[in-house]
Every structure is written in C-alpha cells, then in structure tokens.
Backbone and ligand atoms as CSV (ligand in chain L), in Angstrom:
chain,resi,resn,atom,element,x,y,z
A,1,UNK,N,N,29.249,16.186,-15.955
A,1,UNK,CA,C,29.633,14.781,-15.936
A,1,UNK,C,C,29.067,14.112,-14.680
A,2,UNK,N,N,28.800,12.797,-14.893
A,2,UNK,CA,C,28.087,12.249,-13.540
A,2,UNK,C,C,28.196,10.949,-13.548
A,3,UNK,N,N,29.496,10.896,-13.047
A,3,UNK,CA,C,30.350,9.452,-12.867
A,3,UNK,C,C,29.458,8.494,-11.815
A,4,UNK,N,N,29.883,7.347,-12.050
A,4,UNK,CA,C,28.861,6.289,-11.261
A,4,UNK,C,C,29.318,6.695,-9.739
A,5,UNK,N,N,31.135,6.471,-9.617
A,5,UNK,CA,C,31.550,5.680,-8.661
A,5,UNK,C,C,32.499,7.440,-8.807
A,6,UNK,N,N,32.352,8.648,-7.635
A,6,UNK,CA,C,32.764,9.619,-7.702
A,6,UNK,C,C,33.970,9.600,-7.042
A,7,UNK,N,N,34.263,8.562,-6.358
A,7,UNK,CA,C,36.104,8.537,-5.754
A,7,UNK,C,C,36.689,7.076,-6.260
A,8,UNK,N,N,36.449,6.838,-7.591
A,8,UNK,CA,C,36.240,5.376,-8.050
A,8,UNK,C,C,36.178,4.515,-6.907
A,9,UNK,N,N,37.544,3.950,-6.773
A,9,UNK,CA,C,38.018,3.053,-5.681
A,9,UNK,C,C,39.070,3.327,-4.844
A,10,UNK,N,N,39.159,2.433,-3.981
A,10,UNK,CA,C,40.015,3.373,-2.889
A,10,UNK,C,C,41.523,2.451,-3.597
A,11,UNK,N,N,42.908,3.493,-3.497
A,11,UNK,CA,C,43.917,2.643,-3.643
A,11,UNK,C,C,44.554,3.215,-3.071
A,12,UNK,N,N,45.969,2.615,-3.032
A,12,UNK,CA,C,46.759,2.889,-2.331
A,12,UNK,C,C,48.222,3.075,-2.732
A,13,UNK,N,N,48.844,3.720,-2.306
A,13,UNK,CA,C,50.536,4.349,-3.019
A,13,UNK,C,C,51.366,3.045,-2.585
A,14,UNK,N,N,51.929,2.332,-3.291
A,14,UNK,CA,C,52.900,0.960,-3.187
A,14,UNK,C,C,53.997,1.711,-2.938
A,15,UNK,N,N,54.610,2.576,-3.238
A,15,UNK,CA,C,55.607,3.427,-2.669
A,15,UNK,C,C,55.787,4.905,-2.503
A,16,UNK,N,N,56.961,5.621,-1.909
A,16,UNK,CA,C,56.598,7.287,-1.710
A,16,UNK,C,C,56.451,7.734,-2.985
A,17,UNK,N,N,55.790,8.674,-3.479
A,17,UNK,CA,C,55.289,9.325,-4.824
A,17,UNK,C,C,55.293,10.787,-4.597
A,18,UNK,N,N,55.778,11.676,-5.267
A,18,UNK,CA,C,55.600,12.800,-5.786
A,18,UNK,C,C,54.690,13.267,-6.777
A,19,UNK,N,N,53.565,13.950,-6.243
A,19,UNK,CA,C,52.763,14.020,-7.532
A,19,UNK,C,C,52.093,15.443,-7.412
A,20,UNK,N,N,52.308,16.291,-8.326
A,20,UNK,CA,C,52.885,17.859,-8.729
A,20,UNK,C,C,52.830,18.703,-7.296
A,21,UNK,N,N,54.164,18.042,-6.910
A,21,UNK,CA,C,55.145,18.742,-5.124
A,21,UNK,C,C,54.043,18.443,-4.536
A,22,UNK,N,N,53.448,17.377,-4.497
A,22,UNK,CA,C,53.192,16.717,-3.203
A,22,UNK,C,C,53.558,15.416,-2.862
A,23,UNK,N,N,53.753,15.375,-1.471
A,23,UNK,CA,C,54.406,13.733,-1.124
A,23,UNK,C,C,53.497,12.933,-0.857
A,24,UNK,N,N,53.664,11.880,-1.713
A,24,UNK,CA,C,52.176,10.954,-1.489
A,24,UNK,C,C,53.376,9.446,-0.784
A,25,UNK,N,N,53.088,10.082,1.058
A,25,UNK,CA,C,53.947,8.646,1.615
A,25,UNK,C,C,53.119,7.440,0.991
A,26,UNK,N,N,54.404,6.065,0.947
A,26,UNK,CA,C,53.981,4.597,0.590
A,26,UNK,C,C,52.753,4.755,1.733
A,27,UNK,N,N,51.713,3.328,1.145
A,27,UNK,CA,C,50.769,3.249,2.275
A,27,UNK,C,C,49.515,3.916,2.241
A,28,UNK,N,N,49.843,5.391,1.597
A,28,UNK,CA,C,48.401,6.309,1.921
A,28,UNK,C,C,47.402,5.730,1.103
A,29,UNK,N,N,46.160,6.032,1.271
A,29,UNK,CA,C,45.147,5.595,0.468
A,29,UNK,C,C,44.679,6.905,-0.336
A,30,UNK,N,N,44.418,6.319,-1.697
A,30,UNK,CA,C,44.511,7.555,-2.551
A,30,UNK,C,C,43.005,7.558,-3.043
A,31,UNK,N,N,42.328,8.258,-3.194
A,31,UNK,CA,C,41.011,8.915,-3.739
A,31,UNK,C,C,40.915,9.901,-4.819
A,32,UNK,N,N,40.714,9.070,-5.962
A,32,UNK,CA,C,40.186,10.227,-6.683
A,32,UNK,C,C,39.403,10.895,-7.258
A,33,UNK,N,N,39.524,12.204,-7.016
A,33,UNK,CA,C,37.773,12.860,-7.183
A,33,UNK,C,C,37.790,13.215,-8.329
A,34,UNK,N,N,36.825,11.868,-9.632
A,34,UNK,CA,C,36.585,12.316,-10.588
A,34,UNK,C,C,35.539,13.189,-10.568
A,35,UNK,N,N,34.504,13.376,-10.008
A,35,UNK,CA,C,33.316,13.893,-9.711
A,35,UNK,C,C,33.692,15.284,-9.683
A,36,UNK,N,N,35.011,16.084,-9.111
A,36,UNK,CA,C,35.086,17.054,-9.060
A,36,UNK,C,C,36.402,17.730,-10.404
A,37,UNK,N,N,36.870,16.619,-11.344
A,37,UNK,CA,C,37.520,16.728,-12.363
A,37,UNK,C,C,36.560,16.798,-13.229
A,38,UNK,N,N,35.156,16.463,-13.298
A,38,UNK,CA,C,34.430,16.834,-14.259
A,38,UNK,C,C,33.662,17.960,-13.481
A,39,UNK,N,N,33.515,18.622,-12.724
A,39,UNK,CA,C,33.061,19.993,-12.450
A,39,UNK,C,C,34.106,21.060,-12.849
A,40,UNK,N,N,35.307,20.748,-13.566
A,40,UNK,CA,C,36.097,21.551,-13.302
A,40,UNK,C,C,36.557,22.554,-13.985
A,41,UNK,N,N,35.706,24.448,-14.336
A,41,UNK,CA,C,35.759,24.748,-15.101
A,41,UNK,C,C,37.083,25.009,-15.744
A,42,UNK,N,N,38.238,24.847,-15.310
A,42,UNK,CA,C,39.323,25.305,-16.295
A,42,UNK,C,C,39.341,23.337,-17.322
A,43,UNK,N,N,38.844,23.016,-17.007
A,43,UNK,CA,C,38.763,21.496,-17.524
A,43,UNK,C,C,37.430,21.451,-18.903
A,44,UNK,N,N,36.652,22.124,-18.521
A,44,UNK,CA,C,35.338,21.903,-18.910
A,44,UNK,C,C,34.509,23.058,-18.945
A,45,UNK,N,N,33.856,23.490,-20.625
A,45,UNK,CA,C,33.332,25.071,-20.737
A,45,UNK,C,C,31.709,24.259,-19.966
A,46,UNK,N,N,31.097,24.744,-19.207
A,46,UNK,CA,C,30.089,24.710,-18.472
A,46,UNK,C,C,29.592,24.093,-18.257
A,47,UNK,N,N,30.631,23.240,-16.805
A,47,UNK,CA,C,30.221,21.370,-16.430
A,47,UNK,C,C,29.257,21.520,-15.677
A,48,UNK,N,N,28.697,22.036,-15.438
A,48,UNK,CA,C,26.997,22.342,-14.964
A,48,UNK,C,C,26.257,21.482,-15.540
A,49,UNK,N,N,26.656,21.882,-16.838
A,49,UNK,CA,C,25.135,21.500,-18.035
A,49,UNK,C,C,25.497,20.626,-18.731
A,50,UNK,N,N,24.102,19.480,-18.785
A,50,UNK,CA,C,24.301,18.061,-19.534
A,50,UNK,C,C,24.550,18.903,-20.754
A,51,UNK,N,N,25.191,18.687,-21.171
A,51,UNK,CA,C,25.766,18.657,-22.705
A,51,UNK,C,C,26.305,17.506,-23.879
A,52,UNK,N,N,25.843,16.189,-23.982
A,52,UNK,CA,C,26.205,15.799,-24.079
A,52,UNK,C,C,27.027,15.809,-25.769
A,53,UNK,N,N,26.409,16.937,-26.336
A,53,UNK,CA,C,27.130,17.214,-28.118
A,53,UNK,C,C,28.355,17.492,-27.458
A,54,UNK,N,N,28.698,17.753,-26.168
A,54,UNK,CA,C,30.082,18.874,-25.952
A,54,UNK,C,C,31.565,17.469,-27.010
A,55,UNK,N,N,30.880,16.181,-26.407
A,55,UNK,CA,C,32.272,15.479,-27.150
A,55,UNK,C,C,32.063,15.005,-28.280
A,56,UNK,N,N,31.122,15.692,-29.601
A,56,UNK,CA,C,31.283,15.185,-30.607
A,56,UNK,C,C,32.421,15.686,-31.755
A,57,UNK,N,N,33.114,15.147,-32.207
A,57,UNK,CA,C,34.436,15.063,-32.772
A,57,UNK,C,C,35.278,15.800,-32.039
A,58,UNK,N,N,35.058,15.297,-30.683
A,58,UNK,CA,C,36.395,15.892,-29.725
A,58,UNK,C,C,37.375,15.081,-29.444
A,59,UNK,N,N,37.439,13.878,-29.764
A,59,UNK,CA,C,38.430,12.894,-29.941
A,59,UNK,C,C,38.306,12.381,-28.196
A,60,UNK,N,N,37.593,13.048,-27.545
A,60,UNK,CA,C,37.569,12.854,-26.001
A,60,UNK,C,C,37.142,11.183,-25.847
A,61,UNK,N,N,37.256,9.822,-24.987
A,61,UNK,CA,C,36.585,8.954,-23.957
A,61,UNK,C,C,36.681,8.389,-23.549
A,62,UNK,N,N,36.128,7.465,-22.851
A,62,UNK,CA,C,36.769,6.862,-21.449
A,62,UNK,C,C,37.101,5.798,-21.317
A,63,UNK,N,N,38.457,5.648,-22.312
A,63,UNK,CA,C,38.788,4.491,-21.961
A,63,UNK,C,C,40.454,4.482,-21.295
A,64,UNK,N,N,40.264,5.755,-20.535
A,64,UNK,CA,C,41.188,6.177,-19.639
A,64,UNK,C,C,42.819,6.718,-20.200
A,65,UNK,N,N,42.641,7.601,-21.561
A,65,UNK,CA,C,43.361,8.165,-22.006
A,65,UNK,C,C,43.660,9.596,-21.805
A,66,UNK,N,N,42.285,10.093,-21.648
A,66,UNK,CA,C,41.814,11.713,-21.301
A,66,UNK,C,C,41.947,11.618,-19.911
A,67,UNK,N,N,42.558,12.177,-18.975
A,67,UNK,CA,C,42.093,12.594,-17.686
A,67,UNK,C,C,41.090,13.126,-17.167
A,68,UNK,N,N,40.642,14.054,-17.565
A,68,UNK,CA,C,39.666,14.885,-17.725
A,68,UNK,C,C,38.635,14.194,-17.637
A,69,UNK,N,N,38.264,12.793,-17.816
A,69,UNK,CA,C,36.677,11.933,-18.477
A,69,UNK,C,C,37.340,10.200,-17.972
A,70,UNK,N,N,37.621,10.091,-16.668
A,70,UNK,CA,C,37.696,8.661,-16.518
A,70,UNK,C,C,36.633,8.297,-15.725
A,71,UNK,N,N,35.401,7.669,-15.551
A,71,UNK,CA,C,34.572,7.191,-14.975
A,71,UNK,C,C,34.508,5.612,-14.884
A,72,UNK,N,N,35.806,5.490,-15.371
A,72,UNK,CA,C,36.269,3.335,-15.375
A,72,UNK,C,C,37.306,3.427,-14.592
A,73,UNK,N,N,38.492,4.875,-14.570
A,73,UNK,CA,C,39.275,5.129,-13.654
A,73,UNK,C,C,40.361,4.942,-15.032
A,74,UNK,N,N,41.981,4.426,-14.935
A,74,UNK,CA,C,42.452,4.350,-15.885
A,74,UNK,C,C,44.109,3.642,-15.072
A,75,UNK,N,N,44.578,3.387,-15.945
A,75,UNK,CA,C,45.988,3.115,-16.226
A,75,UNK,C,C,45.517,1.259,-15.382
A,76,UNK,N,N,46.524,0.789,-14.434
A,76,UNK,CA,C,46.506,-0.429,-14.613
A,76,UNK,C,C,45.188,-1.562,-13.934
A,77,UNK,N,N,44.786,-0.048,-12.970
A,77,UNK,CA,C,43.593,-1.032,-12.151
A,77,UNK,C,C,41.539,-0.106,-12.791
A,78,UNK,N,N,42.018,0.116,-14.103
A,78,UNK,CA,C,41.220,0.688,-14.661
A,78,UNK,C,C,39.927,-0.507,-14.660
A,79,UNK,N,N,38.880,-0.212,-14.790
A,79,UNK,CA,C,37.755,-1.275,-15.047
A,79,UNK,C,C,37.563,-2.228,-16.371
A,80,UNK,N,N,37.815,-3.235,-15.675
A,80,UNK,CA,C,37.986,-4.366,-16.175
A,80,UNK,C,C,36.661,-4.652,-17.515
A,81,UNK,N,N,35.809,-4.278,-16.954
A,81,UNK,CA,C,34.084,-4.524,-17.333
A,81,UNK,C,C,34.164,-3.142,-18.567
A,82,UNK,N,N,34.765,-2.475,-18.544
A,82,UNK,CA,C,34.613,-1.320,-19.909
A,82,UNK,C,C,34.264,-1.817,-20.810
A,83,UNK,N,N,35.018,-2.822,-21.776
A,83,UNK,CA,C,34.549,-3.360,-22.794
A,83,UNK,C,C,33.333,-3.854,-22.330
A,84,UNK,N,N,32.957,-4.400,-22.053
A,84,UNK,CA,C,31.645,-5.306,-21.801
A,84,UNK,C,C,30.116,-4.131,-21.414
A,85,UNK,N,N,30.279,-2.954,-20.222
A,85,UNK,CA,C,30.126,-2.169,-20.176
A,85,UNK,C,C,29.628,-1.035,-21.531
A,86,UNK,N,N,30.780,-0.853,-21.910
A,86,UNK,CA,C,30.384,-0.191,-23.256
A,86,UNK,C,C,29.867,-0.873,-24.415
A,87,UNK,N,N,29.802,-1.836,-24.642
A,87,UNK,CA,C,28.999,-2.799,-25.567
A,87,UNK,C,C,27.322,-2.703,-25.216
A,88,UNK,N,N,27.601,-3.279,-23.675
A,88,UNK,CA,C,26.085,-3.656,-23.496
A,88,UNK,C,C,24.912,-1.637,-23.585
A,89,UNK,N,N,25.997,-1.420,-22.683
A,89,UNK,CA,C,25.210,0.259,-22.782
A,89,UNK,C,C,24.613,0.880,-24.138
A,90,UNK,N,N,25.244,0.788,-25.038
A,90,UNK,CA,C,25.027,1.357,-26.137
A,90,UNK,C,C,23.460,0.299,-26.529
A,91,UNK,N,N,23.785,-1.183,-26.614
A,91,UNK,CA,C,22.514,-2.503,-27.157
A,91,UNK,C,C,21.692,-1.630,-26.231
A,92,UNK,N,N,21.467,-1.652,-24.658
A,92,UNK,CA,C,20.344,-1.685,-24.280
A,92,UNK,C,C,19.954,-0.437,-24.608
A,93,UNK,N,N,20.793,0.870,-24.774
A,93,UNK,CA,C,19.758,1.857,-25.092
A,93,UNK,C,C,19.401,2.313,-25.987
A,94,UNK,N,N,19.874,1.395,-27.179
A,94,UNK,CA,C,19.879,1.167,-28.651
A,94,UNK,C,C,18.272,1.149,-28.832
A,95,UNK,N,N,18.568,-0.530,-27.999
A,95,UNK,CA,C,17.111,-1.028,-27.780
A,95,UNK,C,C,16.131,-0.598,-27.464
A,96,UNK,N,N,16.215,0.797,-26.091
A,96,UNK,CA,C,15.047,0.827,-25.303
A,96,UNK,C,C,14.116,2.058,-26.645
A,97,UNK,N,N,15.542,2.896,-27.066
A,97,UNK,CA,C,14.998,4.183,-28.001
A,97,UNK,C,C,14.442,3.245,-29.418
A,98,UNK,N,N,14.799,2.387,-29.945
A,98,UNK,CA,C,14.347,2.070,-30.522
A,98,UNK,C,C,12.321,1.208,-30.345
A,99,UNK,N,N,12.436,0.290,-29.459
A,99,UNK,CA,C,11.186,-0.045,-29.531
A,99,UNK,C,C,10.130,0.883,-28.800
A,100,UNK,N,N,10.600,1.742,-28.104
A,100,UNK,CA,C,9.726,2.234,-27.400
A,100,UNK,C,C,9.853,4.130,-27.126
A,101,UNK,N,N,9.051,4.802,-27.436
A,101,UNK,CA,C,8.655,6.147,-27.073
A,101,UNK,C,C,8.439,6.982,-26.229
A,102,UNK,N,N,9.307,7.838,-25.325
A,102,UNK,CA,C,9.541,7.801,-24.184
A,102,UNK,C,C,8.905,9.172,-23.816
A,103,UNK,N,N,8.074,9.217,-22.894
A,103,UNK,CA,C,7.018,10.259,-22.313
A,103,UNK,C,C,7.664,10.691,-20.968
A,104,UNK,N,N,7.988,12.075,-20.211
A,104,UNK,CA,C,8.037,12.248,-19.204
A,104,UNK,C,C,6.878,12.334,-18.464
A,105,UNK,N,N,6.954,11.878,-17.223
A,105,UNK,CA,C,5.583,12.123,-16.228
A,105,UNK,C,C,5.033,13.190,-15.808
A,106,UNK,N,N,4.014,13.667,-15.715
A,106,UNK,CA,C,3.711,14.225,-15.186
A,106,UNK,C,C,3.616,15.924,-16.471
A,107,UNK,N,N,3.720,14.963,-17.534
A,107,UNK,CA,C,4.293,16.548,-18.927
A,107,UNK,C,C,5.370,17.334,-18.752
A,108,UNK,N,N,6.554,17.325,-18.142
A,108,UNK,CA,C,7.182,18.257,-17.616
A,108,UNK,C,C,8.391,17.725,-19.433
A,109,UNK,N,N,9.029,18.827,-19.381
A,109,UNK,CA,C,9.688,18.836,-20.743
A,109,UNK,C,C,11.036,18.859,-20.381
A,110,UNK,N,N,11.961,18.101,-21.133
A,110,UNK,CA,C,13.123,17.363,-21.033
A,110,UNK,C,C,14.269,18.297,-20.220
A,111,UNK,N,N,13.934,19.766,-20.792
A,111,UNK,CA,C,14.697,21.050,-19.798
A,111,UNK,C,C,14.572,21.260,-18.578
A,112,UNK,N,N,13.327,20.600,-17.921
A,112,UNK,CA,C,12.972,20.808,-16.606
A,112,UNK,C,C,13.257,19.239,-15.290
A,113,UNK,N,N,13.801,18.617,-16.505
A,113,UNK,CA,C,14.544,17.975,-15.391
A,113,UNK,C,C,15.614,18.097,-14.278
A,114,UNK,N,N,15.143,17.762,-13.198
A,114,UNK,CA,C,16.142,17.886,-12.357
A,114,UNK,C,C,17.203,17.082,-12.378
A,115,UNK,N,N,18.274,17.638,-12.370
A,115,UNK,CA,C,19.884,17.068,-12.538
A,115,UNK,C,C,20.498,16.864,-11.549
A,116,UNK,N,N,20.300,17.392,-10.635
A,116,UNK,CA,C,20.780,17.217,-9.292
A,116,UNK,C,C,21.383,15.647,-8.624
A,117,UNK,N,N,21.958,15.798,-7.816
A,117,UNK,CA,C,22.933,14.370,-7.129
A,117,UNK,C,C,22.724,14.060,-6.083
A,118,UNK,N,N,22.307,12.812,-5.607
A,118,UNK,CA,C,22.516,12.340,-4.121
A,118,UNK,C,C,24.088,11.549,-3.838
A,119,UNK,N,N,24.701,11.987,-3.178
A,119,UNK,CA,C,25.822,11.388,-3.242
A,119,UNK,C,C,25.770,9.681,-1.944
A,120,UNK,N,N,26.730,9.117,-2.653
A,120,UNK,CA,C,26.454,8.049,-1.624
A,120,UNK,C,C,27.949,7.098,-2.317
A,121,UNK,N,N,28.362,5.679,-1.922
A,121,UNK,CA,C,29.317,5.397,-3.104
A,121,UNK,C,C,29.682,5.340,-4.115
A,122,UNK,N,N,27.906,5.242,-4.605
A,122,UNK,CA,C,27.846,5.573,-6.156
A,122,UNK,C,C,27.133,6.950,-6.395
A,123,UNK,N,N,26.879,7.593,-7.105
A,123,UNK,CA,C,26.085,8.941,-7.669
A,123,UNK,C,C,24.738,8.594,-8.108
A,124,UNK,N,N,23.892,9.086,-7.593
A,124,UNK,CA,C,22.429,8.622,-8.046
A,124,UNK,C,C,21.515,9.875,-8.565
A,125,UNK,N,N,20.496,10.096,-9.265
A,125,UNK,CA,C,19.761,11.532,-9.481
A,125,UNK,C,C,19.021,11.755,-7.892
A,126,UNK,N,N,18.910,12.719,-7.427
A,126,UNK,CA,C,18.513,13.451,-6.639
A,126,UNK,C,C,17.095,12.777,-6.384
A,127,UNK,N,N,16.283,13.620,-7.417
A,127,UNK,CA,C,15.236,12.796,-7.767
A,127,UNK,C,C,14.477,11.759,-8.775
A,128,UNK,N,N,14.477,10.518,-8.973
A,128,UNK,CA,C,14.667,9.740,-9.655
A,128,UNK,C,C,13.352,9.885,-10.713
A,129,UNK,N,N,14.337,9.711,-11.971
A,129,UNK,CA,C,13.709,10.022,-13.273
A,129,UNK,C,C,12.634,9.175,-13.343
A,130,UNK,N,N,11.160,9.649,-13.482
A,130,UNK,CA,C,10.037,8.736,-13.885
A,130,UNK,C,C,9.435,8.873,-15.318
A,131,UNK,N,N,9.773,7.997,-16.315
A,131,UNK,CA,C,9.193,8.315,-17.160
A,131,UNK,C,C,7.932,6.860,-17.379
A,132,UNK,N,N,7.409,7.126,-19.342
A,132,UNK,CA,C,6.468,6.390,-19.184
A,132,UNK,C,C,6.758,6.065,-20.651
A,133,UNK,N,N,7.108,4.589,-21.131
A,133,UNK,CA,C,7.281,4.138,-22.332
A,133,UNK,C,C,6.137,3.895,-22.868
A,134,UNK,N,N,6.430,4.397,-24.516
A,134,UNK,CA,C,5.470,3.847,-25.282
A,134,UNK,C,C,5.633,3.219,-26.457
A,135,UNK,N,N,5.142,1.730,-26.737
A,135,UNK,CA,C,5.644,0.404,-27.157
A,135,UNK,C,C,5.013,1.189,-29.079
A,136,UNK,N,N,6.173,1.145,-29.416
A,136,UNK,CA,C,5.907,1.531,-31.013
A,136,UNK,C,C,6.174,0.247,-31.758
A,137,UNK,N,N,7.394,-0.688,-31.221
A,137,UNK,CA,C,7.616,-1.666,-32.160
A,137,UNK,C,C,6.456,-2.792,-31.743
A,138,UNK,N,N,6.097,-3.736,-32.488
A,138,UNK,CA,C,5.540,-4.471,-32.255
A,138,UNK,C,C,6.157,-6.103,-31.818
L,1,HEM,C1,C,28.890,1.525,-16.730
L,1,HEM,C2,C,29.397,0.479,-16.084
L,1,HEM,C3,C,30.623,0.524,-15.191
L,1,HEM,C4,C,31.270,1.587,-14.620
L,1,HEM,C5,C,30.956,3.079,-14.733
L,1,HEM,C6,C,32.392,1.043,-13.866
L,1,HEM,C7,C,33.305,1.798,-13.153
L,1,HEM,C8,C,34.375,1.277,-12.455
L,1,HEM,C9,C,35.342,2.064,-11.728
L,1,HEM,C10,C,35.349,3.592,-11.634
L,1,HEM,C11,C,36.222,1.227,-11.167
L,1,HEM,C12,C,37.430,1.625,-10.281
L,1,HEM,C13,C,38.638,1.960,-11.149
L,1,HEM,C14,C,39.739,2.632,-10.354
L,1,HEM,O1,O,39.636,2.743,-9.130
L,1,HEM,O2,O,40.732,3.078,-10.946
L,1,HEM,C15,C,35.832,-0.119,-11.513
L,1,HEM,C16,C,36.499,-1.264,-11.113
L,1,HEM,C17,C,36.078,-2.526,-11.410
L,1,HEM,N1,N,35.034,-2.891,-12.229
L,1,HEM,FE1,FE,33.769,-1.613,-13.170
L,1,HEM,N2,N,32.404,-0.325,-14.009
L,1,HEM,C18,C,31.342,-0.688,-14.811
L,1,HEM,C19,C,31.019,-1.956,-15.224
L,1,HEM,C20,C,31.682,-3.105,-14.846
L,1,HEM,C21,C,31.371,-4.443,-15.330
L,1,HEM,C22,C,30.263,-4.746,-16.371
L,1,HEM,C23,C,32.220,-5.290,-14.694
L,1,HEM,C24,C,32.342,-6.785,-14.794
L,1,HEM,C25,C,31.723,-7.535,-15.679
L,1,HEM,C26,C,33.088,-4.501,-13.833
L,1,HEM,C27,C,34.071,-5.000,-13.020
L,1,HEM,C28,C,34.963,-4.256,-12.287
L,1,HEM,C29,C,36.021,-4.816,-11.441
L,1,HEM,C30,C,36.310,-6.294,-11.194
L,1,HEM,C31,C,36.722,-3.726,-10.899
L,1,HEM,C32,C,37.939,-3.769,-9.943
L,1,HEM,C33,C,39.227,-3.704,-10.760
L,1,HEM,C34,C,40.486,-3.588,-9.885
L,1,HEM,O3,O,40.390,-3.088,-8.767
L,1,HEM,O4,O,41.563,-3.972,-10.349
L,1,HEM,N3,N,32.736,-3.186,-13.962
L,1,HEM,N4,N,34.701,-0.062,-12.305
C-alpha cells in the first residue's frame, strides 16, 4: 500500500482517551501511521508486493470503513475531496489507458520497476516512473 499522506494529518485528542490500555492525555497530537498499517503482515498476506487483484471481491475500500486501507483517513475529519478524488481518478486514468499506449523507458518490463519510497509529507516513488505514451486514439 502506498498512501499519499503516511501520518495523514496531525490531530489532536479533545479529551483523555483510552485506546487499547493506552492513555491518550487531552491535548496530545495524534499521528497515524497508515503507511505502517498497510505494511502490516498480520493485516496484509505480502504488503511488500503491489498486488493490486489482492482487493478484488474483497469487499475492502477507502472510504474509511476498513481500517486496514484508509488513505483519506476516516470517521469525522476523513477527506472531504474522496468523492471528488475518486471520481476524477478513475476519468483520468480511464482516459490516459484508453487513448494512449504506454511504453516503459529505457525497455525495462513492468516487474522491474522500482517500488521503493522517498518519504517526505507526502510518499513519492523513490525513483520516478518514466514512461513514454503512445497516442492510439486519434
Ligand atoms: C487522491 C486524492 C486525495 C487523497 C489521497 C487525500 C487524502 C487526505 C487525507 C489522508 C487527509 C487527512 C485525513 C485525516 O487526517 O484523517 C485529507 C484531508 C483533507 N483533504 Fe484530501 N485527499 C485527496 C484529495 C482531496 C481533494 C480532491 C480535496 C478537495 C477538493 C481534498 C481536501 C481535503 C481537505 C480540505 C482535508 C482536511 C479535512 C479536515 O481536516 O477536516 N482532498 N485528505
């Protein structure tokens, strides 16, 4: 899994909280590491590897029901932009696979990509994917 925003946002406990025997005093600022809820093998059979068939008819996504898979975050300060987000994501890459034919650089084959992470506020590829479109629709 390779969430945009790996500690979403920063929040904070409005009052003292217990959350499984730990005391979360009012005040603290809370972080959460989805980034390391999707590494997490008792969570996930081999979060290593893009997999992305792993959620087909798994009833699994993210619209902050599953724990396991929030990358919008969830419950009341969940991302606002999801709907909009998930609309547009799907058009543009509807779009891009549709008009156009997509070549990696350099010949290297879709297995030999590097997956790797630069971490920073947001999650970025390590080394950034270069490919090379080719215009089929007219
Ligand atoms: C793939 C696209 C996007 C991803 C992965 C994403 C992810 C997130 C995440 C993880 C949070 C923090 C949630 C939390 O801390 O619990 C957030 C908050 C937010 N997002 Fe997005 N977002 C996306 C697109 C958008 C879009 C398109 C908009 C607006 C049009 C938007 C507006 C916001 C706003 C205003 C917040 C702050 C909400 C609050 O703090 O109450 N996001 N987003």
């Amino acid at each position: 899994m390779h969430p945009t925003l790996p500690l979403l946002l920063p929040h904070k406990a409005s009052t003292d909280a217990n959350f499984c025997g730990f005391t979360v005093p009012k005040d603290s600022q809370v972080l959460v590491n989805v980034w390391a809820i999707g590494r997490d093998p008792s969570i996930w059979e081999n979060p290593n590897k893009f997999m992305p068939e792993r959620f087909l008819g798994s009833g699994i996504d993210v619209k902050g029901r599953n724990f396991g898979l929030i990358p919008f975050g969830a419950g009341r300060r969940i991302c606002p932009g999801l709907p909009l987000a998930n609309r547009m994501l799907h058009l543009m890459l509807g779009s891009l696979l549709n008009a156009f034919d997509w070549k990696l650089e350099g010949g290297i084959s879709p297995s030999e990509i590097n997956m790797e992470e630069k971490f920073g506020l947001s999650v970025q590829m390590a080394e950034p994917l270069q490919t090379i479109p080719v215009l089929v629709l007219e």
